[in-house]
Phi, psi and omega in degrees: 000140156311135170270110153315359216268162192211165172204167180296336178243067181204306174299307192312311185294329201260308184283002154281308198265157166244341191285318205295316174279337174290349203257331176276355155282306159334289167336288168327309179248027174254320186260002184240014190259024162228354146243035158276315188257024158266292179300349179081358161318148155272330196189136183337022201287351216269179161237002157314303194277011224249288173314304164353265179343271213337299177308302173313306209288004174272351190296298179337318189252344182120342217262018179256157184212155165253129170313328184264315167254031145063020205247146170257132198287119169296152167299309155343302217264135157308146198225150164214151192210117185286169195243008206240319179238263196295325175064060189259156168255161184207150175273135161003301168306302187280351173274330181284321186266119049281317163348282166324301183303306164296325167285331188300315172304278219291290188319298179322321177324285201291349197275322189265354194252305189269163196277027164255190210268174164248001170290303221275334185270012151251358165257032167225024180270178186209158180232158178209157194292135179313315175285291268242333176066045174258167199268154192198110200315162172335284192275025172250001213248126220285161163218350213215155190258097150282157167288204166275342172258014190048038174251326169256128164290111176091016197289161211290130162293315208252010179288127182272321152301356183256128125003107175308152272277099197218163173262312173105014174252185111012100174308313162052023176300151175273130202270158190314186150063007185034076180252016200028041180249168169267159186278134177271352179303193124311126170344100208227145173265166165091186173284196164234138179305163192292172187262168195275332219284125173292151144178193202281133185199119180260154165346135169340299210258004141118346177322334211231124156238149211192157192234140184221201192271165143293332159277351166222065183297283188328082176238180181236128175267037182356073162258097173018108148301313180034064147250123182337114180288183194286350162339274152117021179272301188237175203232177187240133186304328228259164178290130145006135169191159180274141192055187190298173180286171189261159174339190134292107180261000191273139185285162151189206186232121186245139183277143176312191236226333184257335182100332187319302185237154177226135171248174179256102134196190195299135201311316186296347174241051214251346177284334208264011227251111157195150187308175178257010200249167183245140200323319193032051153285131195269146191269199204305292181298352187093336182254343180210139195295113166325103178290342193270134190314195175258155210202168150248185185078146179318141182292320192100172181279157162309132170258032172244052173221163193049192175359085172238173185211149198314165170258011139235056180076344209301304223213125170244140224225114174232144173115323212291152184284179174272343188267333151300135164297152169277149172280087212289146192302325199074024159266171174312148183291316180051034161269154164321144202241144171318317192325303191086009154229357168245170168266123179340152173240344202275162161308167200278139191210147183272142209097179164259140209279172227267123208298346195230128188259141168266026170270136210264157210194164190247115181248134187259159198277167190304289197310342204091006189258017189207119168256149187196155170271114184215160178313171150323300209284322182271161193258174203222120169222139176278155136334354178261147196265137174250110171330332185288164185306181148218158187351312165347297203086347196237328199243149140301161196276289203060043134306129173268117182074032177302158179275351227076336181267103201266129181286143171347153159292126196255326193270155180332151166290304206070357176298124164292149165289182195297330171307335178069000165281291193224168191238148200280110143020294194287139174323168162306133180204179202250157165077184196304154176277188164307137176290195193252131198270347183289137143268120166284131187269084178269108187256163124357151175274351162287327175123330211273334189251128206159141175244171146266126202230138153324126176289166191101329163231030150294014176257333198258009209236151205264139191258134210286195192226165188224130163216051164295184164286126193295139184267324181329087162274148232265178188253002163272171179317340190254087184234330192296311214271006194273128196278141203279160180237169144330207191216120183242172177244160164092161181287157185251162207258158215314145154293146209226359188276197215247156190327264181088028178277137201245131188293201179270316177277000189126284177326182206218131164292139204233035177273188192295112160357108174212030185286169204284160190254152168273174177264167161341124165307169176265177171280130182257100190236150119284331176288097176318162213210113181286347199246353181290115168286124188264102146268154176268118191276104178255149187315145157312114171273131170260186213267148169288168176292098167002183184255151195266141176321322200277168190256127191225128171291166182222149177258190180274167157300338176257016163074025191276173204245155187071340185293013196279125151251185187284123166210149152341156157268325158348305225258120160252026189320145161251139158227171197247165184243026183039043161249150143000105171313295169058040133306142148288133174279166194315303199313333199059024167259307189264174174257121160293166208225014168266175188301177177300157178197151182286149165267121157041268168262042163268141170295040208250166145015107172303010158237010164273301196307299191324290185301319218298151193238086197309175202256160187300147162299141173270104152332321232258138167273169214245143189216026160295153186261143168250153191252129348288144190286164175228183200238033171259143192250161183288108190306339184278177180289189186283128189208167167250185175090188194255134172323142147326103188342114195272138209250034177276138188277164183234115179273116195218142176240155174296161191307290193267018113126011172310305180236201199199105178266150197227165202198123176275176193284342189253303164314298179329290189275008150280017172249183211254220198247352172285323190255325163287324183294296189344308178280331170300330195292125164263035155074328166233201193314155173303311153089017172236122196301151152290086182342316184258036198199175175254011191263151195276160178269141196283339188278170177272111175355091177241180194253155164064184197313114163015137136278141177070049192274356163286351200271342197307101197281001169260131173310145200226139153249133173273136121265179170264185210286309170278036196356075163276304205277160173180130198239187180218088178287152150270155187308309204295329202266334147322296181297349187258348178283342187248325161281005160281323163326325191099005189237162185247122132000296171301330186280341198263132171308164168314307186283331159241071162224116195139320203261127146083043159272002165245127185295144172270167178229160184278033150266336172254015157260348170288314184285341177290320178263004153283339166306312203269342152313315196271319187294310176263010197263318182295326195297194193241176193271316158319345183239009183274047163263126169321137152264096143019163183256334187256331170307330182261001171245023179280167190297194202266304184325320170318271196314306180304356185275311162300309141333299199280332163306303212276336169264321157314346189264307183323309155285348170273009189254345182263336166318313190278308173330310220272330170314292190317310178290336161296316166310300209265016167233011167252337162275337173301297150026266198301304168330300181313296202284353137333300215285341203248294180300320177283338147293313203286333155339301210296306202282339200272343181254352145290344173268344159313298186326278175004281171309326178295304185312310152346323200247336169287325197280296192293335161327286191304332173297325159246110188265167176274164197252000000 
C-alpha cells in the first residue's frame, strides 16, 4: 500500500526550503511518467506500484536502513538490493562479509560431510540473502556498486534529480511471467510492475478473445467451460477456469472390468472399476480357472503347461499335465537370502524361504568400537556416545554408536541480534546470525499514516504527523451525527446535542448530552522513560440519567387484572391487592391459596425477583389411578404428569409350589395371563405327588392338574406277603392290581405299596422256617422263655409301659452315682483348705521369727548414742 506520512522535520525543511517537496514530487512522477501514459493513469494508485512507492517514500524520510549493521543508507553509500523475493537494500560492504562468511560456512559444510576437495566445496557453497533467505552461488557474491537495474556501474550520488543510486534511464528489466516486453519505469528500487503492453488474449477455455493488459492476459469469461473431458463423452461443466479440468463426475451405471457386476459410478471411474471376486474364467486347458482379480483382456495360458521347473529352479520338467504338481529335485534351494549375501541352505521346497537369515558372521558397530559375532539379520550397535562438535562448534553430537556423519545441531542459537530485540531463531550455527526479519511499522496516532523501518531503528526514527479525520469515535450515543476534526492528541471535544437516552423502561431522556467521553491519545513516543507510570487508558465516565420522571399505570405483584395503579416509573415500590393468588401450583392439579404475591417465573425487576416469593407446596398425596393398574397406591406427594411405574416386589409361587418368584407390580401385571403362568414355571421337574402312587410328577413345572396320574410309568418292587418274593412292575400295573383287588390306591402307605401283591410259595415257607431255627439257636438262655399266644399279641400300651418302669429303675441308680461323687469331692474340698490354713499358719509365724532377728541383729550393729 502506499504510504502517507509527514514528520516535523521534514516540514521544518519544506518551510525553509522550497526544493524539498518539488524534488520528492518530481521523482515520483519522473520514474511513474512513462508507464502512467502508457496506462492512461493519472497517479500510482495500482498495486503493482505499492513496493515502489514503499522504497521511495522510506528513501524520503530517512527510514531505509540496512539490515544487517542497522544503520541508515546514506545517498552517498554503496548499495546491494536483492533482486529475486524481498528486494531489501544493503550496504555494499555489509553484504560481501556476510556473503563471505555465510559461502566460508556452507564450504566447510560440504568439505567435512562430503567426499570432496575444500577448492571444489568451496566454488560449489552458496550464501543467502539475510531476509528473504534465497540461496545464492559462490560467484554471485556482489563486488562492484551497481545500480537498481544494474546496467551503470558507481552511479552518481549527487544529482539531485536522479533517484539516489538509480541511474535515471530506463529500467528495460525483462518483466515476469516471460511475456518477453520490458520495465518503462525509470532505474527503480523494488519489483517491476506488471506489464502494461495491450494484447490479444483468449480465456482459459479459449471461447472468448479479448484485448487486454499484458500482465493480465490470463482471464476467465466466466462462461461453461465445455471442453471435452479425458472421458471423450462429456464436456466440462464448471466456470471458464485456469489449468485442466476436474475428472468426469456424471454418474450412470457400468460393468467391472471382468463383466460381473454392474455398479453407479462416476465416469471417471468407469476404466478403473473393478470387483473384489476373482476372473474365474476357464482358461486355455480346460482344467483350471484364472486366479487373477478382475481384469481385462485375455486370462493367458495356464501357468502349470509347458516348461516347468522345480521351485528352486534347478531342474527342468516338460511333458508334466497341469494338473500334476512339479516334483522337488531335493538338491540344495540356493536362493538368495533378504541380506542379500547368503544363500537358502535348505533342500529345494516349496513357499518362500525364511524370511531372516540366520547366519553368524562377524559385525562391526556404526562407530567401530565394537566386534561381535552376531545373525546375518541383526544389527550391531554399541553404548557409546560420540563425543564430536557438531556444525555449532558448541554442542556435542552425543549419538550413540554415530557413524561420523554427526547430524545438524537440533538446539536453538538463541544469541541476541543486532536488534537487541529478539534472539535468533535459527538451529544453532557457527558465524553471525541472521539479521532480525521484523519490520517495525511506525504510525501516525490513527494508525493510516506509516512507513516501515528494520526493527532495532525504530528508536532513532521521528514520529510523522497525520492530517486524515481523527478515527475516534465519541462514546455517546450521538457519535454517527458528531461533526468530524482531524486525526489529534488529546480529549476530543465534549457533545453538546440533548441526551435522548431511552431508559430501561422505554422512555427517552430529555436533558443536554452527558454520556461518557473517550479517552486522550497517549503521547506519541517509541523511546522508553524509565521513570514513566504506565496507567491504563480508560473512557471518562459521564453522570448517569436521573431517574424517569413519567407516569405509568402498574400492576400488583400477582399480576391480577383490574388491581393497577397510577405511579412513577422510577418508583419501584411493590404492592400486593389482597386477593387470592390463584396460580397453578407445580403439581398442576391444585391452586395456590396464599394472598398475591410476587412470582417467581414472571419477568420483572431484579429487585421484584429478589422479593418473590414460590407459591405453596402441595401436600396432598397423589391418588391418580396408574396405568397398567395395580392394587398398590402411589408413594409420591401430588405431582404432575403420569405416576412412576410401580416398583413393588411382588410374590408368586410356581405351579408345583417349589419356588417363590419375587416380580416388580409394572412387570408382572403388564404381561398378559398366558405369560405369567410362563413366567411363574421354575423350569424344573413338577416336584408333585401323584395322587394314586408315591411317586412325583415327571413333567416340567405347569399350571391346574397332573395330566395322567394312572400312567405312571416308573418302577415299583412288589412282594409277597413274607417279602421272600419280590418282583419289579410299572407303576400303573400296580395301581390295576390293587384296583382288582377291590382297594384304591390312595389308601395303601409309602411303605407298603407294593407288599403282598405276589402271592408265596412253598420256597417261603420252607426259608421261613429255617430263619426262625437260626432266630432260636441266637437268643440266650435267659431269655429263652416261652411266651404265650396272648402275651405276643399283647397290646402296645403294655409293652410302652414297661420300657418307661425300665428306664425309671435306670434312672434312680444314676442319681445315687452322681449323689456319691458329689460328697467326695466337698470333702476333698475341705480337706485341701485344713492343709492351706495349717501350712500357711506355720509359715506366717516363721517369717515373725525371721524378722525379729533382723531387727536384733541391725540393733547389735548400730547400738543407739
Amino acid at each position: 500500500m502506499p504510504s502517507n506520512h509527514s514528520d516535523s522535520d521534514t516540514d521544518s525543511d519544506q518551510s525553509q526550503s522550497g526544493s524539498g517537496p518539488v524534488r520528492h514530487s518530481d521523482l515520483s512522477d519522473s520514474i511513474f511518467r512513462t508507464y502512467l501514459e502508457f496506462t492512461g493513469k493519472s497517479t500510482a494508485t495500482t498495486a503493482d506500484l505499492s513496493k515502489i512507492q514503499s522504497f521511495l517514500t522510506s528513501s524520503s524520510t530517512g527510514a531505509l536502513s540496512c539490515l544487517i549493521c542497522l544503520e541508515r543508507i546514506r545517498p552517498a553509500d554503496p548499495t546491494w538490493s536483492c533482486n529475486s523475493v524481498c528486494f531489501s537494500v544493503f550496504h555494499l560492504i555489509c553484504i560481501q562479509s556476510w556473503a563471505r562468511q555465510a559461502s566460508d560456512l556452507s564450504a566447510l559444510r560440504a568439505s567435512t560431510r562430503l567426499p570432496i576437495s575444500a577448492q571444489k566445496a568451496a566454488e560449489v557453497s552458496v550464501w543467502n540473502c539475510p531476509k528473504c533467505r534465497i540461496e545464492y552461488p559462490h560467484s554471485q557474491i556482489p563486488k562492484n556498486y551497481y545500480c537498481f537495474c544494474g546496467k551503470l556501474e558507481n552511479p552518481p550520488s549527487d544529482d539531485p534529480w536522479i533517484l539516489p543510486h538509480s541511474c535515471g534511464e530506463v529500467c528495460n528489466r525483462p518483466l515476469k511471467h516471460g511475456c518477453g516486453h520490458h520495465c518503462l519505469l525509470l532505474c527503480h528500487p523494488g519489483p517491476c510492475p506488471s506489464c502494461p503492453k495491450l494484447v490479444e488474449a483468449r480465456c482459459f477455455c479459449g471461447s472468448v478473445k479479448d484485448v487486454r493488459r499484458c500482465g493480465f492476459k490470463h482471464f476467465s469469461c466466466n462462461n461453461a467451460c465445455k471442453k471435452v473431458l479425458a472421458c471423450g463423452i462429456h464436456r466440462c461443466s464448471e466456470i471458464c477456469h485456469q489449468g485442466p479440468c476436474s475428472p468426469c463426475r456424471v454418474r450412470g451405471v457400468y460393468r467391472c472390468q471382468c463383466g460381473k457386476k454392474k455398479e453407479e459410478k462416476e465416469c471417471c471411474e468407469r476404466l478403473d472399476f473393478r470387483c473384489e471376486e476373482p476372473c474365474e474364467k476357464v482358461l486355455g486347458c480346460g482344467q483350471h480357472k484364472c486366479t487373477k482379480g478382475c481384469h481385462l483382456g485375455e486370462c493367458g495360458p495356464c501357468p502349470s503347461q509347458g516348461k516347468r521347473t522345480c521351485p528352486c529352479g534347478k531342474r527342468m520338467h516338460e511333458g508334466l499335465s497341469c494338473k500334476a504338481s512339479v516334483p522337488l529335485c531335493g538338491s540344495t534351494c540356493d536362493k538368495m537370502l533378504s541380506c542379500g549375501y547368503h544363500r537358502c541352505p535348505e533342500r529345494c521346497h516349496r513357499g518362500e524361504c525364511i524370511e531372516t537369515c540366520r547366519t553368524v558372521v562377524i559385525k562391526s558397530c556404526r562407530c567401530g568400537s565394537l566386534k561381535k559375532e552376531v545373525p546375518c539379520h541383526q544389527d550391531l550397535a554399541c553404548e557409546r556416545k560420540c563425543q564430536r562438535l557438531r556444525d555449532c562448534g558448541r554442542h556435542a553430537c552425543k549419538r550413540r554408536c554415530c557413524d561420523g556423519d554427526c547430524p545438524p545441531c537440533s538446539e536453538i542459537c538463541g544469541r541476541k541480534l543486532r536488534c537487541r530485540n529478539h534472539k535468533c531463531p535459527s538451529p544453532c550455527h557457527r558465524g553471525a546470525c541472521a539479521p532480525c526479519p521484523v519490520m517495525v511499522t511506525i504510525t501516525c496516532a490513527c494508525g493510516q499514516t506509516h512507513f516501515e523501518v528494520p526493527c532495532g531503528t525504530e528508536m532513532d526514527q521521528k514520529p510523522p504527523r497525520c492530517r486524515k479525520p481523527c478515527p475516534i469515535t465519541p462514546l455517546c450515543r450521538h457519535g454517527p451525527n458528531s461533526k468530524p476534526h482531524k486525526c489529534h492528541y488529546g480529549a476530543c471535544h465534549p457533545c453538546r446535542l440533548l441526551c435522548e437516552e431511552e431508559y430501561p423502561c422505554g422512555h427517552k431522556c430529555k436533558l443536554r448530552c452527558h454520556g461518557p467521553k473517550p479517552p486522550p491519545n497517549p503521547e506519541f513516543t517509541l523511546k522508553p522513560k524509565r521513570k514513566k507510570s504506565f496507567h491504563q487508558s480508560a473512557s471518562t465516565p459521564g453522570s448517569p440519567c436521573p431517574p424517569c420522571p413519567e407516569l405509568v399505570w402498574r400492576s400488583c405483584v400477582g399480576q391480577h387484572i383490574g388491581a393497577d395503579k397510577m405511579m412513577v416509573c422510577s418508583d419501584n415500590t411493590l404492592f400486593s391487592c389482597e386477593n387470592l393468588c390463584g396460580n397453578p401450583l407445580p403439581c398442576g392439579n391444585h391452586f395456590c391459596t396464599k394472598t398475591c404475591h410476587p412470582l417467581k417465573n414472571q419477568t420483572v425487576p431484579s429487585v421484584r425477583q429478589a422479593r418473590s416469593e414460590p407459591c405453596e407446596k402441595c401436600q396432598l398425596p397423589c391418588k391418580k389411578e396408574r396405568e397398567p393398574a395395580c392394587p398398590h397406591p402411589c408413594p409420591l406427594p401430588c405431582h404432575p404428569g403420569d405416576c412412576p411405574p410401580c416398583k413393588v416386589l411382588v410374590k408368586r409361587s410356581c405351579h408345583c409350589g417349589s419356588m417363590v418368584h419375587v416380580f416388580e407390580c409394572i412387570y408382572f401385571n403388564s404381561l398378559s395371563e398366558k405369560e405369567q403362568m410362563t413366567a411363574r414355571s421354575c423350569k424344573g421337574p413338577c416336584h408333585r405327588k401323584l395322587p394314586y402312587c408315591t411317586h412325583l410328577c415327571p413333567e416340567i413345572c405347569h399350571p391346574g392338574q397332573c395330566s395322567s396320574p394312572e400312567k405312571c410309568s416308573k418302577k415299583v418292587t412288589v412282594r409277597c406277603g413274607c417279602q421272600s418274593l419280590k418282583k419289579e412292575w410299572l407303576c400303573h400295573n400296580v395301581q390295576a392290581a390293587y384296583r382288582d383287588a377291590g382297594s384304591d390306591p390312595k389308601d395303601v402307605s409309602k411303605n407298603q405299596f407294593g407288599l403282598g401283591l405276589i402271592p408265596c410259595n412253598s420256597d417261603c415257607k420252607s426259608k421261613q422256617k429255617v430263619n426262625d431255627s437260626e432266630l432260636q439257636l441266637r437268643r440266650p438262655k435267659s431269655v429263652e422263655v416261652k411266651e404265650s399266644d396272648n402275651d405276643r399279641q399283647g397290646p402296645k400300651r403294655k409293652k410302652r409301659r414297661e420300657r418307661v418302669q425300665q428306664v425309671t429303675q435306670t434312672s434312680t441308680l444314676q442319681k445315687i452315682i452322681s449323689n456319691v461323687k458329689r460328697c467326695l469331692l466337698v470333702f476333698t474340698l475341705l480337706v485341701v483348705l485344713a492343709a492351706v490354713s495349717y501350712y500357711g499358719y506355720k509359715g506366717l509365724l516363721r517369717l515373725n521369727d525371721w524378722m525379729n532377728e533382723v531387727e536384733e541383729n541391725r540393733q547389735r550393729r548400730y547400738p543407739r548414742i
